[in-house]
N, C-alpha and C positions, 0 to 999 in steps of 0.2 A: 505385137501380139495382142489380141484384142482381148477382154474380160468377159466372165458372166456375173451379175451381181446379184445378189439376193439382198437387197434393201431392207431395211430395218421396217419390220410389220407394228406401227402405232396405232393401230385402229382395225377397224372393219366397215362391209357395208352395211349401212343405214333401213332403217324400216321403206323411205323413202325412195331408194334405188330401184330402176327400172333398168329388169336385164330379161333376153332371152337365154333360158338353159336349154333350150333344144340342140345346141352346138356347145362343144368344147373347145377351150377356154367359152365359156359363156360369155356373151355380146352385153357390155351395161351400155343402156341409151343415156342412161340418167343416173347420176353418180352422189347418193348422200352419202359423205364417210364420217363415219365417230370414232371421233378420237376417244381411246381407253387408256392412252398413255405414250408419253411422245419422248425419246432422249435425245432430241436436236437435230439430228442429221437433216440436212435441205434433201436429203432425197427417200421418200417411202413407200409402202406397197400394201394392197391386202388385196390379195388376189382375187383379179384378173389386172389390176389399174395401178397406176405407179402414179404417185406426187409428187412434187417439187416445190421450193421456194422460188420467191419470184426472184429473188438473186442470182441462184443455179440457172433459172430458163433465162435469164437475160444473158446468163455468160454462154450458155451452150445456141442461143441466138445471135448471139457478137462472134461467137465462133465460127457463124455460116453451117454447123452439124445439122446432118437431114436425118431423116429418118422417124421423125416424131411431128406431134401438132397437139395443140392445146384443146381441148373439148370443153366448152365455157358450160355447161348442163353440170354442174358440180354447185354444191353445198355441204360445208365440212360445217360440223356441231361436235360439241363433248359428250360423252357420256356423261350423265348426270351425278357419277357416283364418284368421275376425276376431276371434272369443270373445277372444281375449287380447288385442286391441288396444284394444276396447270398454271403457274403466277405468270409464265411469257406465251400470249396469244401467238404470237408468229405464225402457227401452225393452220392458222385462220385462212391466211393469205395465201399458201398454197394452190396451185394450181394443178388440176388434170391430166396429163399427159397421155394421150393415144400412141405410142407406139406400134409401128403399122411400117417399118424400113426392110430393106432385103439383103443380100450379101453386100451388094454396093454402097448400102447408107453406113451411119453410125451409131446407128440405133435399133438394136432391131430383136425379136423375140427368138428363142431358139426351138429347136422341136420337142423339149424337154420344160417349155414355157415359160425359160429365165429370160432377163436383161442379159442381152449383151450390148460391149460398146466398144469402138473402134480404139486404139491408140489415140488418135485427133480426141476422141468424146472424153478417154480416163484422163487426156493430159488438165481437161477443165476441171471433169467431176471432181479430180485428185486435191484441186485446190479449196474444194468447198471440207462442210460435214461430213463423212462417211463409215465415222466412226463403229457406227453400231451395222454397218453393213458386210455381207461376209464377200469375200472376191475370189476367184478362180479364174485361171487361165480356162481360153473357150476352146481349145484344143483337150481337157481333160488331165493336165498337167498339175502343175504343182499349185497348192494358195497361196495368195499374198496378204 
């Protein structure tokens, strides 16, 4: 049964971000995220864009999952007001993820504009962070 995830939201977009809002979900070309505050999880979100550690993308690319691709037009900074609290940069290293899959991939947006992801994607994600992320059956069933 496959999942929808609502990732843990550590930030927002950037002064720096290039998106068109003439369409919904808005199109970012250019993705600055600031971090306001991060509780670990390798995978995160501030709507429209989901991030990853590069651990997570190496496992969910050792896994051969489609449905996604990396958009290198990212730069993540702190807010100015966390930067000092934040003692583990990690979050630096983070990469972009386009999500862009259909029924057939394992990655893919719903019409309701969450993450879903196949059984093959939660059998990875499950082994990383996802602590601070909330998860639901994508049939509308029960939480986990």
């Amino acid at each position: 049964m496959s999942r929808v995830l609502d990732p843990e939201v550590a930030g927002g977009l950037g002064d720096e971000s290039v998106l068109d809002t003439s369409v919904h979900p808005p199109l970012v070309h250019r993705l600055h995220f600031v971090v306001a505050g991060w509780l670990g999880d390798d995978l995160i979100q501030s709507f429209p864009v989901y991030l990853m550690s590069p651990r997570l993308l190496a496992a969910l690319r050792t896994a051969g999952l489609t449905g996604f691709s990396v958009n290198p037009h990212c730069r993540i900074a702190f807010d100015e007001q966390v930067g000092e609290e934040l003692d583990n940069a990690d979050i630096l290293t983070f990469e972009w993820i386009d999500v862009h899959g259909t029924a057939a991939d394992d990655l893919r947006i719903t019409e309701d504009l969450l993450l879903e992801v196949s059984d093959r994607a939660w059998d990875t994600l499950s082994r990383f962070s996802v602590n601070h992320c909330e998860i639901g059956s994508a049939d509308g069933g029960e939480e986990f």
